[in-house]
N, CA, C and O atoms as CSV, one atom per row, in Angstrom:
chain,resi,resn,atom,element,x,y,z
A,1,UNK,N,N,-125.609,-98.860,-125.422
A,1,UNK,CA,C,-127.026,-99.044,-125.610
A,1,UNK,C,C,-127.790,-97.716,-125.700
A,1,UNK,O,O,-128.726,-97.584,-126.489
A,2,UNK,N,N,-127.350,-96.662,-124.822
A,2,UNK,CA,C,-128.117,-95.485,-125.093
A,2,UNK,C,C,-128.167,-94.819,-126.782
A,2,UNK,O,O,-129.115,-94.187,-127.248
A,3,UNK,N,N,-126.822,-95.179,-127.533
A,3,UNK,CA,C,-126.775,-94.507,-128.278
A,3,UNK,C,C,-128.048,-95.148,-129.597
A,3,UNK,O,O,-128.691,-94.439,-130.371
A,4,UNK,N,N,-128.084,-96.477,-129.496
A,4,UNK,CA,C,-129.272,-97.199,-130.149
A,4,UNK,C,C,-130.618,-96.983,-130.103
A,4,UNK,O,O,-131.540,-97.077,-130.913
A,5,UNK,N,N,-130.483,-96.608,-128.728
A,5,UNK,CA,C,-132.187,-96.263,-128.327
A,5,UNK,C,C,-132.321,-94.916,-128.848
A,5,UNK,O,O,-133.292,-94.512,-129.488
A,6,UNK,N,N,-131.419,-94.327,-128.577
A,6,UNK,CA,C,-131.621,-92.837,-129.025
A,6,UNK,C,C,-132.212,-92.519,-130.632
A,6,UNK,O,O,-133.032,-91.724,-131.092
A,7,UNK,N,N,-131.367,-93.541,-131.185
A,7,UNK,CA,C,-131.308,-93.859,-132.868
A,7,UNK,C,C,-132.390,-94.189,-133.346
A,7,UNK,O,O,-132.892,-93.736,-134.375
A,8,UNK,N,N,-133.022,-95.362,-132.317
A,8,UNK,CA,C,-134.527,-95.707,-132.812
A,8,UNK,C,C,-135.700,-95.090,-132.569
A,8,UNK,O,O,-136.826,-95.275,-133.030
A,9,UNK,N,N,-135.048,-93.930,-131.364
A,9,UNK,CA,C,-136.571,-92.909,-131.143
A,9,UNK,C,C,-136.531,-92.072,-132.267
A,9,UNK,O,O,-137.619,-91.832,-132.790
A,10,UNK,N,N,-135.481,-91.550,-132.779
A,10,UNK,CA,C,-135.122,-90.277,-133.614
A,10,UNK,C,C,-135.399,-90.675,-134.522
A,10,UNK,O,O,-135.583,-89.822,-135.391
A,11,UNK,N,N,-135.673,-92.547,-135.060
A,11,UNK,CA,C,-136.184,-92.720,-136.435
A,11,UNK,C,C,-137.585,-92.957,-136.314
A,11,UNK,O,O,-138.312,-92.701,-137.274
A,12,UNK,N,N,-138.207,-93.562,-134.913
A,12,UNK,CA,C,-139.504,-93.538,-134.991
A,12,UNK,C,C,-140.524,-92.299,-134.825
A,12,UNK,O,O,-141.684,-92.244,-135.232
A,13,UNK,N,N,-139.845,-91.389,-134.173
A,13,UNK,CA,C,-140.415,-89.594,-134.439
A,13,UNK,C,C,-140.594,-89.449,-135.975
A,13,UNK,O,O,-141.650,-89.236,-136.571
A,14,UNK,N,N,-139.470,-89.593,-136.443
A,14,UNK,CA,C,-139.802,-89.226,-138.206
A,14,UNK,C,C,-140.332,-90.201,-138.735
A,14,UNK,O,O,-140.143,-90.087,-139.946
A,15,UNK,N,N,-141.006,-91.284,-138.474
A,15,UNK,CA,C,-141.814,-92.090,-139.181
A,15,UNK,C,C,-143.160,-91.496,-138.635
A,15,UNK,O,O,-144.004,-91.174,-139.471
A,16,UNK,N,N,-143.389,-91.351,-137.507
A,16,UNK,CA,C,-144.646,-90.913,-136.964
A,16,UNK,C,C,-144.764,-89.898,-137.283
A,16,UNK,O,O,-145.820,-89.863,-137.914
A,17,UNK,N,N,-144.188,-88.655,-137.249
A,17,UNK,CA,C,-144.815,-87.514,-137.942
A,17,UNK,C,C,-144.963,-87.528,-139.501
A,17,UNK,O,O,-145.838,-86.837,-140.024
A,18,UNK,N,N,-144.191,-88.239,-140.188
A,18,UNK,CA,C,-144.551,-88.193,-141.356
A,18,UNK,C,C,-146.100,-88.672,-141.862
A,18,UNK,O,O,-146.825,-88.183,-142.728
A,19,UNK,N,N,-146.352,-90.120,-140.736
A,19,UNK,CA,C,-147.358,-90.626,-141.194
A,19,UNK,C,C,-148.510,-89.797,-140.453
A,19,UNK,O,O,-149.545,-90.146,-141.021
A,20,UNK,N,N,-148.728,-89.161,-139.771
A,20,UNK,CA,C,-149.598,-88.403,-139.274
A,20,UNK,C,C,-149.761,-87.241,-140.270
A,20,UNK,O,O,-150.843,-86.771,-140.622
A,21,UNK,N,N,-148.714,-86.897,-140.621
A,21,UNK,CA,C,-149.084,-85.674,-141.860
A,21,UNK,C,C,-149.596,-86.015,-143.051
A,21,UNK,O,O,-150.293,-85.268,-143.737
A,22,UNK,N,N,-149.238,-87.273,-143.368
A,22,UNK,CA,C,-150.190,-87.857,-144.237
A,22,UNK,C,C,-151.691,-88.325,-144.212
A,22,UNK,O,O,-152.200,-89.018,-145.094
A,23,UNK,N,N,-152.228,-87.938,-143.279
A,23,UNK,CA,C,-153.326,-88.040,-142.977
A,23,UNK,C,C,-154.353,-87.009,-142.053
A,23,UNK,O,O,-155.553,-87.125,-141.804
A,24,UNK,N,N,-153.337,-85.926,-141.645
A,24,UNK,CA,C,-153.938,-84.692,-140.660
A,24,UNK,C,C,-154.551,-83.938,-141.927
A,24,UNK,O,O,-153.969,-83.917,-143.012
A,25,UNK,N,N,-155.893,-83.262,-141.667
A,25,UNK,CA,C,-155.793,-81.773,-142.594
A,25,UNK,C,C,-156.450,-80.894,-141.373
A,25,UNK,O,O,-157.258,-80.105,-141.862
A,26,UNK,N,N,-156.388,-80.797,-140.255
A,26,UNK,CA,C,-156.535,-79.594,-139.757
A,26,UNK,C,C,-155.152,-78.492,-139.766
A,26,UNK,O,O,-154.051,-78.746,-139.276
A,27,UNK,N,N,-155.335,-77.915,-140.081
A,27,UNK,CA,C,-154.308,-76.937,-140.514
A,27,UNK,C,C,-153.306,-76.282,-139.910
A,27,UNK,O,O,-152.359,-75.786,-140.521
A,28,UNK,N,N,-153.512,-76.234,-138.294
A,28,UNK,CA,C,-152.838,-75.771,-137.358
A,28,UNK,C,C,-151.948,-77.001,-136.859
A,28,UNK,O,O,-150.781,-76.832,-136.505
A,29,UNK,N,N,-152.528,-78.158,-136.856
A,29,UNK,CA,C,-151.853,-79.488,-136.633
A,29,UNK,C,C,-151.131,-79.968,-137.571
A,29,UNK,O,O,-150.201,-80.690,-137.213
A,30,UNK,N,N,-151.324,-79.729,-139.026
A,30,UNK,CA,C,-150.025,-79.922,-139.558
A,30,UNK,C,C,-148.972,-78.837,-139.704
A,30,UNK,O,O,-147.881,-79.022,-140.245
A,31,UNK,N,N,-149.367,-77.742,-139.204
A,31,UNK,CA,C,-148.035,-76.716,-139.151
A,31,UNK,C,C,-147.469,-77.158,-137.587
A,31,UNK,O,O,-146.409,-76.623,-137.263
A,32,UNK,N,N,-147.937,-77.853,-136.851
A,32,UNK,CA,C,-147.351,-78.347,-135.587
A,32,UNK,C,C,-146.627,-79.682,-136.063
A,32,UNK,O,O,-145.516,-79.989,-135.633
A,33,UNK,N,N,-147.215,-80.325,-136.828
A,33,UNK,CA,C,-146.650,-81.400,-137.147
A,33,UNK,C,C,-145.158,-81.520,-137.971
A,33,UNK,O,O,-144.132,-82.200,-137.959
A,34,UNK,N,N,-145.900,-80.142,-138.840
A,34,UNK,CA,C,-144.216,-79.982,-140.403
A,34,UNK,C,C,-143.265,-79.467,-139.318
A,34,UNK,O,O,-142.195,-80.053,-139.149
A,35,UNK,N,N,-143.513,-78.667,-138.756
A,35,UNK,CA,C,-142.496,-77.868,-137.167
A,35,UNK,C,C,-142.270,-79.475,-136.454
A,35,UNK,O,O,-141.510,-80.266,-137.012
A,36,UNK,N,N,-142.590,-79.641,-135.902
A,36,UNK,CA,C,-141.999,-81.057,-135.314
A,36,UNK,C,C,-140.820,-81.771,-136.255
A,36,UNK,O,O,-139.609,-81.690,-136.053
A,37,UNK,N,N,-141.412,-82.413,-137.217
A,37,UNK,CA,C,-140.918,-82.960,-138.162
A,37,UNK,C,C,-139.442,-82.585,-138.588
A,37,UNK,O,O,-138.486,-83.356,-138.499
A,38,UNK,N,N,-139.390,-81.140,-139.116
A,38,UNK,CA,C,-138.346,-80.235,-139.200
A,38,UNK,C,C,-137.112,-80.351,-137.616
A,38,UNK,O,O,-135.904,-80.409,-137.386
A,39,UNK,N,N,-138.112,-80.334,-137.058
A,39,UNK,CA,C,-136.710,-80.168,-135.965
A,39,UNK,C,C,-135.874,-81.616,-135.937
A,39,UNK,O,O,-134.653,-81.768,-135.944
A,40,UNK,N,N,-137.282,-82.973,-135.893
A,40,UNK,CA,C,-136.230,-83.920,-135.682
A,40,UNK,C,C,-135.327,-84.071,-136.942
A,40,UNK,O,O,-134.143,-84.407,-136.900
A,41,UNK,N,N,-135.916,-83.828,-137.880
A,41,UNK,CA,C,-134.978,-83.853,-138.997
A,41,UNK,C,C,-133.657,-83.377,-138.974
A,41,UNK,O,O,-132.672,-84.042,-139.293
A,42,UNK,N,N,-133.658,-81.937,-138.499
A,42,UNK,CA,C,-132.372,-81.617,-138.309
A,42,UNK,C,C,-131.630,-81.440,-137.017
A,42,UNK,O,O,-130.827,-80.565,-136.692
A,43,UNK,N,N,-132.196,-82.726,-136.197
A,43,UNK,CA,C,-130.919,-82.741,-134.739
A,43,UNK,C,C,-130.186,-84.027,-135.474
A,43,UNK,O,O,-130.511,-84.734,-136.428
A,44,UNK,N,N,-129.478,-84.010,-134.923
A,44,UNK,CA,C,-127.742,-84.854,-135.476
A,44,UNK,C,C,-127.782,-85.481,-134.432
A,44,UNK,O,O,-128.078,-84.889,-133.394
A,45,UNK,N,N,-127.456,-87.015,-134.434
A,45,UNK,CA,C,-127.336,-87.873,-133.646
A,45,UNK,C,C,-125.705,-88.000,-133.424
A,45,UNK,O,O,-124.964,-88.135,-134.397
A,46,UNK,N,N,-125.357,-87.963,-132.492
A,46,UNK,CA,C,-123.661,-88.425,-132.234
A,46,UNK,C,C,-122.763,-89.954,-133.179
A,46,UNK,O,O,-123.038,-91.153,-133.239
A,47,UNK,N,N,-122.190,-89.521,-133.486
A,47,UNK,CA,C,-121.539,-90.695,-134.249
A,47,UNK,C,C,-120.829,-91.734,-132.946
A,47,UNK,O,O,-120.108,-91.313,-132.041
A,48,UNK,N,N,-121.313,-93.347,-133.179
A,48,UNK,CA,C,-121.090,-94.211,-132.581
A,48,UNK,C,C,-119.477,-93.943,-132.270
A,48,UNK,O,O,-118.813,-93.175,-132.965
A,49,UNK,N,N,-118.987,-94.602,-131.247
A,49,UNK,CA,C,-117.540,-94.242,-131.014
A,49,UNK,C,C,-116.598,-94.856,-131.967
A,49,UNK,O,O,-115.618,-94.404,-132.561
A,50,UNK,N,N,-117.174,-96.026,-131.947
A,50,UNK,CA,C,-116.048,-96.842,-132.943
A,50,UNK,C,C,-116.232,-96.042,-134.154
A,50,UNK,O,O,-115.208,-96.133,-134.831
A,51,UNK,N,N,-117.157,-95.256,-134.740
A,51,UNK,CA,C,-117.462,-95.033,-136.367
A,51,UNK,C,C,-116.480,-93.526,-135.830
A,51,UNK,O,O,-116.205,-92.789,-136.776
A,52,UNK,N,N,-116.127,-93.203,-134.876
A,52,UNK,CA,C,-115.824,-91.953,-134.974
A,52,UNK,C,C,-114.638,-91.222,-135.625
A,52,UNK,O,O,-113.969,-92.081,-136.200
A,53,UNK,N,N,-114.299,-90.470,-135.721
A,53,UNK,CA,C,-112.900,-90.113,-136.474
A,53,UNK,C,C,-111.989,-89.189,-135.990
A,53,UNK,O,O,-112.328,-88.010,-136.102
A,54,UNK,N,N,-110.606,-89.498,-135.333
A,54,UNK,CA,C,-110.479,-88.784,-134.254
A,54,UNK,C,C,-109.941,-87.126,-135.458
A,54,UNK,O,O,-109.919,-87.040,-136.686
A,55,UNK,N,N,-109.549,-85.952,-134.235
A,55,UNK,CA,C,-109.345,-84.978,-135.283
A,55,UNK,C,C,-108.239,-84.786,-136.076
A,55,UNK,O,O,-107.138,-84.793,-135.526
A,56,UNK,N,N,-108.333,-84.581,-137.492
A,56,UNK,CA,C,-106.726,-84.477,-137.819
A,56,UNK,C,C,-106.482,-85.569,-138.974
A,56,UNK,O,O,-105.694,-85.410,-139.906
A,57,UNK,N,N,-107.257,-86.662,-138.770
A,57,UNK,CA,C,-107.016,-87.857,-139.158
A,57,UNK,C,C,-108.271,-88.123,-140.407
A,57,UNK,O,O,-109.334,-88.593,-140.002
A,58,UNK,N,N,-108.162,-87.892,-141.544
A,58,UNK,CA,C,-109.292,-87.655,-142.744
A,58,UNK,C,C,-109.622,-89.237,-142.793
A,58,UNK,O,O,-108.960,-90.129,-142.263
A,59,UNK,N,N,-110.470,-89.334,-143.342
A,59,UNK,CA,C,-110.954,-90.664,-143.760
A,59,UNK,C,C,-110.256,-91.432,-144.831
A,59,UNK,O,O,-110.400,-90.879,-145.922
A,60,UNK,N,N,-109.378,-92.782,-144.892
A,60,UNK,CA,C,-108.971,-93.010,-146.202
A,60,UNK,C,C,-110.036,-93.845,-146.957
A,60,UNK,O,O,-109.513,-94.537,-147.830
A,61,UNK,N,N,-111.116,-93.951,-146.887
A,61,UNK,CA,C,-111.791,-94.562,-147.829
A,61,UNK,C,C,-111.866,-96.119,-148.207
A,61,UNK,O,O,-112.640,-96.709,-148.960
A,62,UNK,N,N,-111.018,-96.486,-147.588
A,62,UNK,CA,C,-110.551,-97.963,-147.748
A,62,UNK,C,C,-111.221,-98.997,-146.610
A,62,UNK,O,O,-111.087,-100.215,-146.736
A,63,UNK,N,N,-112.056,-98.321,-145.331
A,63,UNK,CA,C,-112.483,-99.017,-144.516
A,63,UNK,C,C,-111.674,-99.657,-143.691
A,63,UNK,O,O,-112.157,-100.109,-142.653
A,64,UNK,N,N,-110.129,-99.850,-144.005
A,64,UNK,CA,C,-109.499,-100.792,-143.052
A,64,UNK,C,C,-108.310,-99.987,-142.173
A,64,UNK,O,O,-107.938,-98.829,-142.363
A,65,UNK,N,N,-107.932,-100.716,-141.387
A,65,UNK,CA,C,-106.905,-99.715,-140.490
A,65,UNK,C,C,-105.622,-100.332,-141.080
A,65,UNK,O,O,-105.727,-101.387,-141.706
A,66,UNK,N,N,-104.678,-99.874,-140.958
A,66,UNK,CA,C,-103.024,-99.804,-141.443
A,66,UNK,C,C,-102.834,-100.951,-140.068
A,66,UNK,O,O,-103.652,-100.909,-139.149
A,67,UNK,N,N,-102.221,-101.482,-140.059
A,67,UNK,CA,C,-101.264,-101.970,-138.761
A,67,UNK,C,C,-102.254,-103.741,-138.186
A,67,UNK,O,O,-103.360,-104.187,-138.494
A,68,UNK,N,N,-101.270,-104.204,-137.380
A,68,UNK,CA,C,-101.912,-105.922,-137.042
A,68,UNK,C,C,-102.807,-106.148,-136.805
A,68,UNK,O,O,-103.115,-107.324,-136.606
């Protein structure tokens, strides 16, 4: 569950700053805002465990696992 919540703050930050920049023009507040924006943009959320890929092991593209 943490990893969901985490997912939905990190998408509702970038909905909210976007929509606030669409509508700020004081000038110092949208360079606080594009700076905000920017950072959540580029933090990386952890890949769910099951989606994960252990090391070593490339992706085959096929979605399914080999075996019963």
């Amino acid at each position: 569950m943490p990893d969901r919540f985490n997912e939905f703050v990190h998408r509702e930050n970038i909905r909210q700053f976007q929509s606030k920049l669409a509508t700020e023009t004081d000038p110092e507040r949208r360079k606080l805002l594009e700076s905000l924006l920017a950072a959540e943009l580029a933090r990386k959320l952890p890949l769910p465990k099951s989606d994960a890929v252990p090391d070593g092991d490339p992706p085959t593209g096929s979605g399914r696992r080999s075996g019963g």
